[in-house]
PDB file as gemmi writes it, atoms N, CA and C in Angstrom:
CRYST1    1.000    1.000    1.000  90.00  90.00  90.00 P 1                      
ATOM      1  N   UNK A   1      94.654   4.167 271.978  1.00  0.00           N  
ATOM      2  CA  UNK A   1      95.869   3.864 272.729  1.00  0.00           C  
ATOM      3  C   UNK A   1      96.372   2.494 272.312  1.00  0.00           C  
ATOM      4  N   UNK A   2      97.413   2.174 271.688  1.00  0.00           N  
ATOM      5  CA  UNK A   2      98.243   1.302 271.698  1.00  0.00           C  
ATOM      6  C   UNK A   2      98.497   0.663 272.776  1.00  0.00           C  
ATOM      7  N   UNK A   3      98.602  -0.552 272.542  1.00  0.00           N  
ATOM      8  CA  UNK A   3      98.863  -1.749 273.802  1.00  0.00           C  
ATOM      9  C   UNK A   3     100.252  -1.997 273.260  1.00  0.00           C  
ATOM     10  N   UNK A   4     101.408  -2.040 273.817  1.00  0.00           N  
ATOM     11  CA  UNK A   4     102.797  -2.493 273.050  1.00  0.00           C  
ATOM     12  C   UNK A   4     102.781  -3.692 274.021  1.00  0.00           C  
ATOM     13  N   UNK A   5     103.501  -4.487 273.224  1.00  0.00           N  
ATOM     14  CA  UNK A   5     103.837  -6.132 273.770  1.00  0.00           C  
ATOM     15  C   UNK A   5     105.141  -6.427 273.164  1.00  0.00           C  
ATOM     16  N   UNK A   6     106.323  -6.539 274.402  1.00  0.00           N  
ATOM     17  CA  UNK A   6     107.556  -7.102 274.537  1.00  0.00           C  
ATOM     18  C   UNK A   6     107.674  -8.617 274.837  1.00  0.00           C  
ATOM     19  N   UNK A   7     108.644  -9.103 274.352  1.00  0.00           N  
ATOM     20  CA  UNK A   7     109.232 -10.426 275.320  1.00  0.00           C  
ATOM     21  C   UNK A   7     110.638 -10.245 275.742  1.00  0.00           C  
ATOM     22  N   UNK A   8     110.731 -10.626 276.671  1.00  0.00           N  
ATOM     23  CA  UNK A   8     111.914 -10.824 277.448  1.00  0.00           C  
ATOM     24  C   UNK A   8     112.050 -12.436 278.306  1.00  0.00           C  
ATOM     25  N   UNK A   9     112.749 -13.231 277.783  1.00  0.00           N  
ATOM     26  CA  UNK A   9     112.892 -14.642 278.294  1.00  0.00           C  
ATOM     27  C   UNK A   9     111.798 -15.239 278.549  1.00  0.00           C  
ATOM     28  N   UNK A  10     110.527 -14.893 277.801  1.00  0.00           N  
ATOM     29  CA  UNK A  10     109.294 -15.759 277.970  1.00  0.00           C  
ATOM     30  C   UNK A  10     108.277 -15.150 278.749  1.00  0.00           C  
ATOM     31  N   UNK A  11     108.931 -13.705 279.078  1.00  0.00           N  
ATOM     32  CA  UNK A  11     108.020 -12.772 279.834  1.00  0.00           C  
ATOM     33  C   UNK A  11     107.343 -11.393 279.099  1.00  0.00           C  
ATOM     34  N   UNK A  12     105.876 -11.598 278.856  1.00  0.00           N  
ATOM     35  CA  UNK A  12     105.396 -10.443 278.139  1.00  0.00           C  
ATOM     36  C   UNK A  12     105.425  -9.546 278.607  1.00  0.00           C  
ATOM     37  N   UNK A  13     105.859  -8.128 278.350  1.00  0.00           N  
ATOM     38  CA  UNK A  13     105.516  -7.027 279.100  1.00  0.00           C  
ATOM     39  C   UNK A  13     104.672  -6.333 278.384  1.00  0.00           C  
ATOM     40  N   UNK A  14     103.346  -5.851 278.620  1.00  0.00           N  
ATOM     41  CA  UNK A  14     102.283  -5.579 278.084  1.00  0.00           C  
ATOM     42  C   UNK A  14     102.629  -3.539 278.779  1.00  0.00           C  
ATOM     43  N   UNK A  15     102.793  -2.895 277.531  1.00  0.00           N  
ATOM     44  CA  UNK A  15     102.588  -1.501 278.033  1.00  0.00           C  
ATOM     45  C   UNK A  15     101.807  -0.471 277.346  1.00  0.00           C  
ATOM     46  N   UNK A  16     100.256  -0.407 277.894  1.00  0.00           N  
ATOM     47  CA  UNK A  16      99.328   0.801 277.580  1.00  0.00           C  
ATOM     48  C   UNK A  16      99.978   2.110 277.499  1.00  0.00           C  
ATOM     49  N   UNK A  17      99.783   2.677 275.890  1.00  0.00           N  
ATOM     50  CA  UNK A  17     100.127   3.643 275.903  1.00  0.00           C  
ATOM     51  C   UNK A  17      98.993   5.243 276.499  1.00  0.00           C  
ATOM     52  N   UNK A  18      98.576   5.539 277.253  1.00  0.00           N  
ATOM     53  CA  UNK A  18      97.451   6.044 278.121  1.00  0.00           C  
ATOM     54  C   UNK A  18      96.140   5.143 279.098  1.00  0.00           C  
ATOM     55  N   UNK A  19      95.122   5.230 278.798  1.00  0.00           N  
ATOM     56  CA  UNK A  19      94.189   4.618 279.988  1.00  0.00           C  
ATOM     57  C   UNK A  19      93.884   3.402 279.140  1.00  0.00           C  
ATOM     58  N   UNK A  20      93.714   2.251 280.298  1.00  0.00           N  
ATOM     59  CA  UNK A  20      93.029   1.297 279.966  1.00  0.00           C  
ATOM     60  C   UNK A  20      92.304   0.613 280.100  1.00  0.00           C  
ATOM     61  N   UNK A  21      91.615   1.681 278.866  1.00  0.00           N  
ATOM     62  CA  UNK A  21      89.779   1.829 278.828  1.00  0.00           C  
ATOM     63  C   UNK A  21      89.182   1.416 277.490  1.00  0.00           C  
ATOM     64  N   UNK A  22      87.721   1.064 277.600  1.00  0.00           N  
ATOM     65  CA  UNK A  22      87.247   1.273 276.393  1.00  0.00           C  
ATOM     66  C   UNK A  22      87.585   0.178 274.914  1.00  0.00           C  
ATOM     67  N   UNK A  23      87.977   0.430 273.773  1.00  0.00           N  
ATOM     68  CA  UNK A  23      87.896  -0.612 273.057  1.00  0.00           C  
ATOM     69  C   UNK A  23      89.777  -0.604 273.051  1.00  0.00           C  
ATOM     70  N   UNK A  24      89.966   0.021 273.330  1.00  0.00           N  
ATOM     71  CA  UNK A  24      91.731  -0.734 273.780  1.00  0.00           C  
ATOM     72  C   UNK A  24      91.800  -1.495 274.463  1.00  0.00           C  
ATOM     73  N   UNK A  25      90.931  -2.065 275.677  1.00  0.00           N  
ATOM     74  CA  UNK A  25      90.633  -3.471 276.795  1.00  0.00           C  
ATOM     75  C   UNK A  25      90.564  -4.803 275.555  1.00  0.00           C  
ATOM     76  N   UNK A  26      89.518  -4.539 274.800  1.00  0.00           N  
ATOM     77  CA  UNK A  26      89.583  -5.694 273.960  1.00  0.00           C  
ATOM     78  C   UNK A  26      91.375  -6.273 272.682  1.00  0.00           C  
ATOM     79  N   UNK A  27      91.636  -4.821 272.591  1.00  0.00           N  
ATOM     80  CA  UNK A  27      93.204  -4.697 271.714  1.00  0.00           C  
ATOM     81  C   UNK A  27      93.860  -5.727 272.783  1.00  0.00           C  
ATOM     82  N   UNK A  28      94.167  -5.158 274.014  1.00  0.00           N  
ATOM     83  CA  UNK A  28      95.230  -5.622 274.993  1.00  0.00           C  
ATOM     84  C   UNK A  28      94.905  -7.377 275.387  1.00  0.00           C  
ATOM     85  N   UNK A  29      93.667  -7.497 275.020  1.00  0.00           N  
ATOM     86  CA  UNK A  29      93.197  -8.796 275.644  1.00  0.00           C  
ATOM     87  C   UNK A  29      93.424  -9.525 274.121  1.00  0.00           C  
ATOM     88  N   UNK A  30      93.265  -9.101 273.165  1.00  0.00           N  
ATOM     89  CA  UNK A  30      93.736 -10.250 272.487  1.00  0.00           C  
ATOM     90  C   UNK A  30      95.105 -10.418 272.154  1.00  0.00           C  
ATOM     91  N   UNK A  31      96.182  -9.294 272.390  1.00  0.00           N  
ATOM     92  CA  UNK A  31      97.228  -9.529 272.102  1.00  0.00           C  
ATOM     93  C   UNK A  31      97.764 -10.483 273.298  1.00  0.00           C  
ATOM     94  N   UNK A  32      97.173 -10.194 275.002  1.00  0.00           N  
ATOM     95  CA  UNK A  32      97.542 -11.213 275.680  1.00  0.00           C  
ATOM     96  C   UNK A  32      97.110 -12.893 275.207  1.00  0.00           C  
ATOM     97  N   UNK A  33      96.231 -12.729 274.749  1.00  0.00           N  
ATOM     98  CA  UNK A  33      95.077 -14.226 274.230  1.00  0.00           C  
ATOM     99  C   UNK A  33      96.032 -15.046 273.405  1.00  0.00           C  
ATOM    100  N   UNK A  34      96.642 -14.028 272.330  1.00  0.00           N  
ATOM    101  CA  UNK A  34      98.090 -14.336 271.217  1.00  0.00           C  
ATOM    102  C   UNK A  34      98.926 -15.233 271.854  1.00  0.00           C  
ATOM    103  N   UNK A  35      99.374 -14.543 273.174  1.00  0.00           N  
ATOM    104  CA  UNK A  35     100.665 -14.518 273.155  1.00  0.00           C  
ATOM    105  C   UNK A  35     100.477 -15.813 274.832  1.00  0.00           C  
ATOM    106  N   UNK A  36      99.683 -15.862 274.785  1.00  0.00           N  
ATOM    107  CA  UNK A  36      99.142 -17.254 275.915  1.00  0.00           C  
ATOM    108  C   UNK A  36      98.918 -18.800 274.968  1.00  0.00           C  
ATOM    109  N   UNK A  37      98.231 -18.440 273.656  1.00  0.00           N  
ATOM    110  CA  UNK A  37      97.614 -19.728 272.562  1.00  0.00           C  
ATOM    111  C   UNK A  37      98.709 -19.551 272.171  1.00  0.00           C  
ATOM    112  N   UNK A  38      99.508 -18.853 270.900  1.00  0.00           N  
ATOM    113  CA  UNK A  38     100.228 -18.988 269.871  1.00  0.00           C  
ATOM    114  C   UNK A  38     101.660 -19.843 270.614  1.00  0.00           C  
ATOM    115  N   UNK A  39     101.980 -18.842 271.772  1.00  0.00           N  
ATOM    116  CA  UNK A  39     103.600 -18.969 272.095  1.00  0.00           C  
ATOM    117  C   UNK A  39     103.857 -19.399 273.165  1.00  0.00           C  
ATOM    118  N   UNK A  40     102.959 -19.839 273.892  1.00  0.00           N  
ATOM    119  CA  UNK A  40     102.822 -20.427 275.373  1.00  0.00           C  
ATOM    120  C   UNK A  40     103.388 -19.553 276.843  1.00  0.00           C  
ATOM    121  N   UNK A  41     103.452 -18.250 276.522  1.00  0.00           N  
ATOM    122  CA  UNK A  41     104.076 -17.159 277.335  1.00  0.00           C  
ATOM    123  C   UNK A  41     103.068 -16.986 277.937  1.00  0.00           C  
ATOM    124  N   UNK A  42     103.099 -17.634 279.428  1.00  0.00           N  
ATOM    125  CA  UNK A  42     102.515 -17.375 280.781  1.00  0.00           C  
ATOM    126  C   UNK A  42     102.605 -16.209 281.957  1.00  0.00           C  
ATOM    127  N   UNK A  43     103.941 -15.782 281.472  1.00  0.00           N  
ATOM    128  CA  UNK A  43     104.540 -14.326 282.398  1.00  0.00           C  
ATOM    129  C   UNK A  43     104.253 -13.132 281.935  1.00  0.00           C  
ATOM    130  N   UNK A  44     103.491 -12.800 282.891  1.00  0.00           N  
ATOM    131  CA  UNK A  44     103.073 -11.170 281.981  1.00  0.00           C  
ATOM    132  C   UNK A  44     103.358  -9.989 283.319  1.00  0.00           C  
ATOM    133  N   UNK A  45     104.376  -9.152 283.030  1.00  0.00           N  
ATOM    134  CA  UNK A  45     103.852  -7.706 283.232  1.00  0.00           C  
ATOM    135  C   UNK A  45     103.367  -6.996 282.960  1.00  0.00           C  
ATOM    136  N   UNK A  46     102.331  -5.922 283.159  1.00  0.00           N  
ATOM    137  CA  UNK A  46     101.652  -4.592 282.745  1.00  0.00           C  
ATOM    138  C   UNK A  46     102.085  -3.748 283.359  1.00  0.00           C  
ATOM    139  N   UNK A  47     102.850  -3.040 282.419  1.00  0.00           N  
ATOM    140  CA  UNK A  47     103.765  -1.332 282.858  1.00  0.00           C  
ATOM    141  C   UNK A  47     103.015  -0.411 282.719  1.00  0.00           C  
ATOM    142  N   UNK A  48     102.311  -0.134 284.056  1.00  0.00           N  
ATOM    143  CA  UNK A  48     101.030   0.947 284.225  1.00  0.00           C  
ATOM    144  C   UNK A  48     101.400   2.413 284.033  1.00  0.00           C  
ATOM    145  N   UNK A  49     102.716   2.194 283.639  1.00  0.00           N  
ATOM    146  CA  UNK A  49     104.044   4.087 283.768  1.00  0.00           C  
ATOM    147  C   UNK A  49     103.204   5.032 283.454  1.00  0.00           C  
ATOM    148  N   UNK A  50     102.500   4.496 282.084  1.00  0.00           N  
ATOM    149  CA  UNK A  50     102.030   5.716 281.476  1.00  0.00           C  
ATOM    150  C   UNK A  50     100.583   5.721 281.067  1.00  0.00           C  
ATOM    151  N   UNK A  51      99.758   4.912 282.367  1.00  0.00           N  
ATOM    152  CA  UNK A  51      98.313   4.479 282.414  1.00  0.00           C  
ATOM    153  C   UNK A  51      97.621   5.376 283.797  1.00  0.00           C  
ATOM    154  N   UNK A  52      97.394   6.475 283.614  1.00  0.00           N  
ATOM    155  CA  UNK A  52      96.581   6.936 284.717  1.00  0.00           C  
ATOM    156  C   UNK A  52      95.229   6.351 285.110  1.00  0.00           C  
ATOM    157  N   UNK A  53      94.627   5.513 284.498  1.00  0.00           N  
ATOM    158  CA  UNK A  53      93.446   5.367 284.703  1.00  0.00           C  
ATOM    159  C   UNK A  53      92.745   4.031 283.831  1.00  0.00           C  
ATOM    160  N   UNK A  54      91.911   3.520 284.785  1.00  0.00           N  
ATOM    161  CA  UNK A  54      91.726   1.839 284.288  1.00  0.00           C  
ATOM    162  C   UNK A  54      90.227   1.803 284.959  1.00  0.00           C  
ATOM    163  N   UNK A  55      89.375   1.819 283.872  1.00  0.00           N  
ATOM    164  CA  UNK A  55      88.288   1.721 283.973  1.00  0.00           C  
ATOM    165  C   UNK A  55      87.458  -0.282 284.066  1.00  0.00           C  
ATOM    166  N   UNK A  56      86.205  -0.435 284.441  1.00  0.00           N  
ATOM    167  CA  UNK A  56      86.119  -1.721 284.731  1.00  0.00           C  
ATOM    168  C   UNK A  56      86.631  -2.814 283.953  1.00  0.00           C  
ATOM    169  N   UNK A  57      86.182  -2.242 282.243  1.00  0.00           N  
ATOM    170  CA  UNK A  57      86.956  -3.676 281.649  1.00  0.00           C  
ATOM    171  C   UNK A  57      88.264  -3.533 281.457  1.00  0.00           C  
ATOM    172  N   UNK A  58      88.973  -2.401 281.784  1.00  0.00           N  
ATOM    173  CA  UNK A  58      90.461  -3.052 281.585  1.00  0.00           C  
ATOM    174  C   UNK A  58      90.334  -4.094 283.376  1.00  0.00           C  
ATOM    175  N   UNK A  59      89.906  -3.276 284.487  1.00  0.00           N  
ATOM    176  CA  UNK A  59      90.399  -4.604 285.470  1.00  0.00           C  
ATOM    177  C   UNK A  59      89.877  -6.029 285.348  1.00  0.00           C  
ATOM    178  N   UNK A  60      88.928  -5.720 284.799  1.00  0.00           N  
ATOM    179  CA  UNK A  60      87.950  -6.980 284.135  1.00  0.00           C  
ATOM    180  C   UNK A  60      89.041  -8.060 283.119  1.00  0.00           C  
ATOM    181  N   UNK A  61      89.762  -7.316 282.044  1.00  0.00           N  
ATOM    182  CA  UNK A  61      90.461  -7.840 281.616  1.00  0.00           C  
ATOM    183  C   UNK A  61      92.066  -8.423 282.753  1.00  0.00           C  
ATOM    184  N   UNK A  62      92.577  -7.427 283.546  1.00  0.00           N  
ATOM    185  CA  UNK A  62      93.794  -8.019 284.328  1.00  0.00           C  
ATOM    186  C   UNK A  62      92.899  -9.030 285.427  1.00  0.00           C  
ATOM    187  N   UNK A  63      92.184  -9.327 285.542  1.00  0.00           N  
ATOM    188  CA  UNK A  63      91.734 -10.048 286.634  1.00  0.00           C  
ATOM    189  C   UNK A  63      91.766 -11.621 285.343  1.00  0.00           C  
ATOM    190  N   UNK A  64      91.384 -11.075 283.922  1.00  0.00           N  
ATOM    191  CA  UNK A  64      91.083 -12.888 283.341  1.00  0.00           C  
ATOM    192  C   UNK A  64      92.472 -12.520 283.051  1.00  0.00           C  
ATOM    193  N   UNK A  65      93.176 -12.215 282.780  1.00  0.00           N  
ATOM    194  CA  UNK A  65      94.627 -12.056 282.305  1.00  0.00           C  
ATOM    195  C   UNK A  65      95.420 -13.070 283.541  1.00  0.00           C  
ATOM    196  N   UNK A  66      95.165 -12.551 285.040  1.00  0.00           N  
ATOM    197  CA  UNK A  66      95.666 -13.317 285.904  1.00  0.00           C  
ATOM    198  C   UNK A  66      94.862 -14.482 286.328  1.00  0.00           C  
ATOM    199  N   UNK A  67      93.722 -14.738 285.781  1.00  0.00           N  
ATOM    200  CA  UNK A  67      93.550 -16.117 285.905  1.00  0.00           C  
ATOM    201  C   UNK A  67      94.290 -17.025 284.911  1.00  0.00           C  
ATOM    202  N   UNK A  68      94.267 -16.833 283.401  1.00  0.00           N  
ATOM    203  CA  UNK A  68      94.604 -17.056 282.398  1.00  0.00           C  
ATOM    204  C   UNK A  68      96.334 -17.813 282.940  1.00  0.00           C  
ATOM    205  N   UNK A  69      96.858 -16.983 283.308  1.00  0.00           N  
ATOM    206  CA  UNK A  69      98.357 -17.104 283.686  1.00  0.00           C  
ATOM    207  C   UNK A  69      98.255 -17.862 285.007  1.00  0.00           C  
ATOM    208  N   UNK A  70      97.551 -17.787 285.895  1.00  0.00           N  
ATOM    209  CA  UNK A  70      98.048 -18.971 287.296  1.00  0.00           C  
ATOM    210  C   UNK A  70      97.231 -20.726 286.817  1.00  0.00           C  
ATOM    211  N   UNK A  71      96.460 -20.160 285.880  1.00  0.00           N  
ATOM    212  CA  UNK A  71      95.709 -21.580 285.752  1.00  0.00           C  
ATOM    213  C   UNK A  71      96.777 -22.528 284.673  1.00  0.00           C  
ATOM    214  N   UNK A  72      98.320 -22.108 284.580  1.00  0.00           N  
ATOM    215  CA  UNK A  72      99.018 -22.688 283.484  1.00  0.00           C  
ATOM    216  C   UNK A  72      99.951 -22.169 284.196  1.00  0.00           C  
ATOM    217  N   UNK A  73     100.133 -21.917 285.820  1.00  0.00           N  
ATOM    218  CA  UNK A  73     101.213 -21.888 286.338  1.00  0.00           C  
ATOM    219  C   UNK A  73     102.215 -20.454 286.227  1.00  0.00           C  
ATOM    220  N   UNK A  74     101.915 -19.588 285.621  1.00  0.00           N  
ATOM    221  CA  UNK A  74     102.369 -18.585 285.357  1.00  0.00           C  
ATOM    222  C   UNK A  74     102.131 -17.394 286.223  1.00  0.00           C  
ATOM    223  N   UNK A  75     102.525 -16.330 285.726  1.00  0.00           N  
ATOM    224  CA  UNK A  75     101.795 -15.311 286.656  1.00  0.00           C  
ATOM    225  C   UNK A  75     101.737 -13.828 286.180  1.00  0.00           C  
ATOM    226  N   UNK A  76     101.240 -12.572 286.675  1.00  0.00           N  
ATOM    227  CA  UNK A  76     100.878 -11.532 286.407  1.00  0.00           C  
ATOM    228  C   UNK A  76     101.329 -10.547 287.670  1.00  0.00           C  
ATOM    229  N   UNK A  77     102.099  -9.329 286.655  1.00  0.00           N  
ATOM    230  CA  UNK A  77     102.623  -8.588 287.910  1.00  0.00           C  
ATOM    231  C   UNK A  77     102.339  -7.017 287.331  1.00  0.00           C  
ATOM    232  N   UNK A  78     101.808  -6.016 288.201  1.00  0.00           N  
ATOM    233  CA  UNK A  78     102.016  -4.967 287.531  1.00  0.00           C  
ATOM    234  C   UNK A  78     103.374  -4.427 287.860  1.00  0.00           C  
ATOM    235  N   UNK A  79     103.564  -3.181 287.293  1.00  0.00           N  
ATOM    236  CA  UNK A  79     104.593  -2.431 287.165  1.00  0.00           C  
ATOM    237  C   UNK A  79     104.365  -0.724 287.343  1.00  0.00           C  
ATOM    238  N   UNK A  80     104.883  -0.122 287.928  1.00  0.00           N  
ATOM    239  CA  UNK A  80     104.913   1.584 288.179  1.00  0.00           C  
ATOM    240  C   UNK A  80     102.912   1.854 288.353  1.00  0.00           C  
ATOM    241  N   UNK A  81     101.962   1.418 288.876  1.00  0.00           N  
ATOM    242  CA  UNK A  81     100.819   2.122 289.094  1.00  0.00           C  
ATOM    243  C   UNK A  81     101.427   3.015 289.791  1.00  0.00           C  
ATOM    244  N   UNK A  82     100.794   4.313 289.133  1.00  0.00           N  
ATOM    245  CA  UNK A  82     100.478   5.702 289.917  1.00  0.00           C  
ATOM    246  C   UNK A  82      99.410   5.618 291.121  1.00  0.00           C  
ATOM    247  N   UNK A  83      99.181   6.691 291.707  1.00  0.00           N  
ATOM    248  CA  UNK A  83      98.258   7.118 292.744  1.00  0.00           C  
ATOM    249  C   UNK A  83      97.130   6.583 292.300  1.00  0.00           C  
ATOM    250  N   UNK A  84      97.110   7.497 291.382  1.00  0.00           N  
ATOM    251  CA  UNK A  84      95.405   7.134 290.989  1.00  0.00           C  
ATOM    252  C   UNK A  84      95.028   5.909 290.516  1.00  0.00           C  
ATOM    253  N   UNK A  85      95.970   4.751 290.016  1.00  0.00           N  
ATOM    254  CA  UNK A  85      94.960   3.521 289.781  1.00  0.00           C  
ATOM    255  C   UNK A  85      95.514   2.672 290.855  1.00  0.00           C  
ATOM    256  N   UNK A  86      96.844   3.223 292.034  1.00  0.00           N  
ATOM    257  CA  UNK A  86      96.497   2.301 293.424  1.00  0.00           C  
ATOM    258  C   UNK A  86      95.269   2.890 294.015  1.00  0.00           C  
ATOM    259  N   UNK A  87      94.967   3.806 294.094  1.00  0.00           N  
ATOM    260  CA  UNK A  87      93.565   4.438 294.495  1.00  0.00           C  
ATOM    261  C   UNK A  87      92.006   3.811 293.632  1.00  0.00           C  
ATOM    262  N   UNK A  88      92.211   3.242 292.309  1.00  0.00           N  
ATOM    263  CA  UNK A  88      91.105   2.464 291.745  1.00  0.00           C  
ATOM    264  C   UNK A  88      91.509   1.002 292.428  1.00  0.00           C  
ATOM    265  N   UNK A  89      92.478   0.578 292.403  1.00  0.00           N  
ATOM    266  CA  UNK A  89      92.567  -0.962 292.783  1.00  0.00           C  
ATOM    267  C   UNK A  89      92.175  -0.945 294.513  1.00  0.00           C  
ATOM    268  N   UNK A  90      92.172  -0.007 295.245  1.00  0.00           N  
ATOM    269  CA  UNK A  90      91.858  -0.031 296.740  1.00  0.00           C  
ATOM    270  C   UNK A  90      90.532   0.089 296.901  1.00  0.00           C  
ATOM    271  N   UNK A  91      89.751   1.100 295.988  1.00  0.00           N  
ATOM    272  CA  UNK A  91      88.299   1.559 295.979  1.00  0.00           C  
ATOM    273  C   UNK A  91      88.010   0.043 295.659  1.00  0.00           C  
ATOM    274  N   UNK A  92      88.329  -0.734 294.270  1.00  0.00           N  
ATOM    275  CA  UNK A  92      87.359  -1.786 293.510  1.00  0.00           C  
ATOM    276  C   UNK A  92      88.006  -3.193 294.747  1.00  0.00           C  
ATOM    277  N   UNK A  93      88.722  -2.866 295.863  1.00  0.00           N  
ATOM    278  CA  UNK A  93      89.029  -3.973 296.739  1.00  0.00           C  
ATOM    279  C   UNK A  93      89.485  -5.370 295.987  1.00  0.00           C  
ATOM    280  N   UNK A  94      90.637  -4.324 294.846  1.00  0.00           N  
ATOM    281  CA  UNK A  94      91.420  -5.290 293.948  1.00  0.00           C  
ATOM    282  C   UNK A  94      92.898  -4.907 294.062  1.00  0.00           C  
ATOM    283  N   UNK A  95      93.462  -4.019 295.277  1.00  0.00           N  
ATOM    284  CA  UNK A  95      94.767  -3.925 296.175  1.00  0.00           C  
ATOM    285  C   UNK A  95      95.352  -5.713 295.999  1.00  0.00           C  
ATOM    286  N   UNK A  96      94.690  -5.890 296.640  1.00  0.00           N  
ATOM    287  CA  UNK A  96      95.474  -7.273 297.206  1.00  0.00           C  
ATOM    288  C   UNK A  96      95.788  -8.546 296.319  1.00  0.00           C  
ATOM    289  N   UNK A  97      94.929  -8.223 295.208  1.00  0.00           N  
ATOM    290  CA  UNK A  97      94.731  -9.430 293.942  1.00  0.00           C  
ATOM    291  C   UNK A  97      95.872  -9.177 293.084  1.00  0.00           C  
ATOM    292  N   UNK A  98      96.788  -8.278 293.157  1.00  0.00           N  
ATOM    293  CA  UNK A  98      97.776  -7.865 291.764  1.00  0.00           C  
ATOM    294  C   UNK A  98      98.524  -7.934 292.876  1.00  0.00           C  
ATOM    295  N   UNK A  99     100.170  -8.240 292.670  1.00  0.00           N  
ATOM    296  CA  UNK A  99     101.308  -7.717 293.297  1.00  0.00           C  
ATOM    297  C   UNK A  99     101.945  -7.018 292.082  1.00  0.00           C  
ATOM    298  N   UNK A 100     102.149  -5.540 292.812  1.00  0.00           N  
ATOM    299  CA  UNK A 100     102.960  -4.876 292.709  1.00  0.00           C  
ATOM    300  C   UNK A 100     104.267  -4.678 292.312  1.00  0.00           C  
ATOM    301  N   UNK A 101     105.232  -3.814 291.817  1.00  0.00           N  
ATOM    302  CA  UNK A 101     106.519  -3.104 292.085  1.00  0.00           C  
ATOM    303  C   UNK A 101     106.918  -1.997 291.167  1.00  0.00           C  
ATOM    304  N   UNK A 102     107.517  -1.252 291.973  1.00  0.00           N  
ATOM    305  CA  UNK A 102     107.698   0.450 292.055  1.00  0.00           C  
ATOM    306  C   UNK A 102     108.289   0.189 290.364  1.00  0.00           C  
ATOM    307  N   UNK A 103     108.831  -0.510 289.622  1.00  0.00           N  
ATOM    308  CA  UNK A 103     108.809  -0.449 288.564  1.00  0.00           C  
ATOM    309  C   UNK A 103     109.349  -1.713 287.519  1.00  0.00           C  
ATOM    310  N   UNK A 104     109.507  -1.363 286.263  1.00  0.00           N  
ATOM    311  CA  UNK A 104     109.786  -2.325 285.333  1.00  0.00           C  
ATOM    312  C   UNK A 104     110.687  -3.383 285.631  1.00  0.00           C  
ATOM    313  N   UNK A 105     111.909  -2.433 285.884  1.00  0.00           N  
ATOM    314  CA  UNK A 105     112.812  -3.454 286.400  1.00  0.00           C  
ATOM    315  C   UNK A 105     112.799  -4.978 287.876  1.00  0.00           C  
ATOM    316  N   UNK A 106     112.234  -3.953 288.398  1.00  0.00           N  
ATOM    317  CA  UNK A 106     112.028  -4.565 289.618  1.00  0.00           C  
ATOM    318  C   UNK A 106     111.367  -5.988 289.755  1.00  0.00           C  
ATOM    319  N   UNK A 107     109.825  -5.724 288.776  1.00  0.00           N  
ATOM    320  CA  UNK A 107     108.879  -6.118 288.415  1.00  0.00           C  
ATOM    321  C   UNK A 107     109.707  -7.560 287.164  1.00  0.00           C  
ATOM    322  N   UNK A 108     110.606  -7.503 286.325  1.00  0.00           N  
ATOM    323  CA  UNK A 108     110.686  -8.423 285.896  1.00  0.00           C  
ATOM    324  C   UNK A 108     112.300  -9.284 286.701  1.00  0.00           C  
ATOM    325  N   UNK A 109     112.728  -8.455 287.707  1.00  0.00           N  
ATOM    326  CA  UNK A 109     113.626  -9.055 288.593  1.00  0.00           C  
ATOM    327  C   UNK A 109     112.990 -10.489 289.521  1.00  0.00           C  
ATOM    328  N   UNK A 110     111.822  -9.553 289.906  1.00  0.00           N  
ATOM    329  CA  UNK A 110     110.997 -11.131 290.847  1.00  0.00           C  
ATOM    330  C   UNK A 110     110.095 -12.336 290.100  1.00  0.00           C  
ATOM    331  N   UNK A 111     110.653 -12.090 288.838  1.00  0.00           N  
ATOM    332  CA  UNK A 111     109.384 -13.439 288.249  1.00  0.00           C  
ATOM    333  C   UNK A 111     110.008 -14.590 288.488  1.00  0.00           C  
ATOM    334  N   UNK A 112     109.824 -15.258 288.429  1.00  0.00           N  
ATOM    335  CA  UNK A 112     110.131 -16.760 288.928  1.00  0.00           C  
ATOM    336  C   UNK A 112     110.491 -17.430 287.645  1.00  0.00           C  
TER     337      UNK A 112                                                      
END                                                                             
């Protein structure tokens, strides 16, 4: 699965093309790693649209992803989670650590 990485005004939008699992966690984490060292882009969305399913190291990875980004003032937002990975983020009592919105747009409407 391809990790695609956009910018939009200094805001990455990071979008898994299926689950993010497995050795695509390490793909997605260094293209965020890139794009934090190389270009100083602190704003990241992850457009979950077309991610049913997120096994530990991808949350493993959005959890250093959102440290990565508040420790330089920035921040991390997802975008469109389905059922099933608001249903992994409620089980792993990682609901409350990501904010949300119903989608892309929305999601790069509230960044600061």
């Amino acid at each position: 699965m391809p990790v695609k990485c956009e910018e939009y005004n200094k805001i990455c939008v990071m979008t898994p093309d299926g689950d993010l699992a497995g050795d695509d966690v390490a793909n997605a984490r260094a293209l965020a790693s890139d794009r934090i060292e190389n270009r100083q882009i602190v704003q990241f969305v992850l457009d979950l649209e077309k991610t049913p399913f997120i096994d530990s190291e991808g949350l493993e990875a959005m959890l250093w992803l959102k440290r990565q980004c508040e420790d330089r003032f920035g921040q991390l937002k997802l975008a469109a989670p389905d059922e099933n990975v608001k249903k992994i983020l409620e089980i792993t009592r990682l609901e409350h650590r990501f904010e949300c919105a119903a989608d892309l747009p929305s999601a790069l409407k509230t960044m600061r």
